[in-house]
Steps between C-alpha positions, in 0.01 A plus 500: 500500500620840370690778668233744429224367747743484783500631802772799636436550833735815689455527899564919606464679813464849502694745263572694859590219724733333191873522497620612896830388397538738250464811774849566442463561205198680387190663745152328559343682216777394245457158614104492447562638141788223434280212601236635277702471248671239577187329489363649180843358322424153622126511386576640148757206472207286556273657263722432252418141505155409741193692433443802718175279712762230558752740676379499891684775779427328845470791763276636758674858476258740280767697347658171291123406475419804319842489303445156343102568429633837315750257314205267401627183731276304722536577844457232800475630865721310698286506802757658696798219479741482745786478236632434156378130509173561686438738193624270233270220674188749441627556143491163402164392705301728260657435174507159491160490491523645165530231275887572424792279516777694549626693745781818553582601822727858462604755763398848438838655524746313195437821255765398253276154403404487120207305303743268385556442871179367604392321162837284559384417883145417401614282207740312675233464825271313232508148667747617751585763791764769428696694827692817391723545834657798562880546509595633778259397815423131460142658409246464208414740247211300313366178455238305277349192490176342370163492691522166519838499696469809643799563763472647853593874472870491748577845469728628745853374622701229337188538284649312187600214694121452659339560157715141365387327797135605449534374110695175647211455687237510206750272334649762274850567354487851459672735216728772715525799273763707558409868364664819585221748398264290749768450772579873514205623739573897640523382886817678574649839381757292286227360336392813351886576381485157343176570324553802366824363360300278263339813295163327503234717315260464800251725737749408727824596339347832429360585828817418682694743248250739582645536781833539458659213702872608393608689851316286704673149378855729569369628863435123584808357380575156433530376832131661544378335232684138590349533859171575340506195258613280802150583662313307225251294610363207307179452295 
């Protein structure tokens, strides 16, 4: 089994329905352009290690349809999922049937994520199931497993907790990795102060410096940004 004929699978909604939470800090149309690139960051971290026609965006919106063909990445129509795990479910339903053993489950929105990232979660899934949770929510920020153990997509709240049950269930132990560049996803405007304090050299970085953040993050304040990050919900 090698890394290279896995499976990344990344669930996204609509660049212009993606990050409400972040109204208070940037318009709809800076929003659209940040999940774009968000999710362009996220894909090129998976190029770096899974070949481009084992990379597949999970959608029904045309404008991350057309985004991920332009990029070269399979695209799967999520036949209009009622949420993250309905869409996750349709993800995995047509690439299983592709001969290939492992399996990456990422969110569309953890732009600081690097190669290294995802070739250390697929090696360690080899025989196994991997949860990344995230840090703050009690949520999940990746997971991957083998075909042959494949675990129920729990996204959602207290996420991390349901995702061990589901491998207790299949009679797995799994490996909890605990990584900050996949924990920090931009849900909140002091997500976007955090990220752009790690210097990444990303689409991301350099779209949200683009737009000259500086006298926005002192108009908000920190108690504007604390009540912000409270608001957080779970993956």
């Amino acid at each position: 089994m090698t890394t290279r004929d896995a499976w990344v699978v990344i669930p996204a909604k609509s660049f212009w329905c993606a990050k409400q939470r972040l109204s208070p800090l940037l318009t709809a149309s800076e929003r659209a352009l940040l999940a774009r690139s968000m999710l362009c960051d996220v894909l090129s971290a998976a190029c770096g290690v899974i070949k481009l026609n084992h990379i597949a965006v999970v959608t029904n919106a045309e404008d991350v349809a057309q985004e991920a063909a332009r990029l070269g990445t399979v695209v799967i129509d999520d036949g209009g999922a009622d949420g993250t795990n309905a869409a996750v479910a349709a993800g995995l339903a047509a690439v299983e049937n592709r001969g290939d053993e492992l399996i990456l489950v990422l969110p569309s929105d953890v732009p600081a994520i690097l190669s290294e990232d995802v070739s250390t979660l697929l090696q360690a899934a080899q025989g196994n199931a991997v949860i990344v949770p995230a840090p703050r929510d009690g949520g999940t920020n990746a997971v991957a497993f083998t075909v042959a153990r494949a675990l129920q997509p729990c996204f959602g709240p207290d996420s991390f907790a349901r995702h061990i049950a589901a491998a207790d269930r299949l009679g797995i132990q799994p490996i909890v990795c605990r990584n900050a560049r996949i924990g920090l996803d931009l849900d909140a405007p002091a997500d976007v102060f955090d990220f752009l304090d790690l210097n990444t050299s990303t689409a991301t970085d350099r779209y949200l410096r683009s737009i000259n953040l500086g006298q926005r993050r002192l108009g908000m304040g920190t108690d504007g940004l604390g009540a912000q990050a409270s608001m957080r919900r779970p993956k």
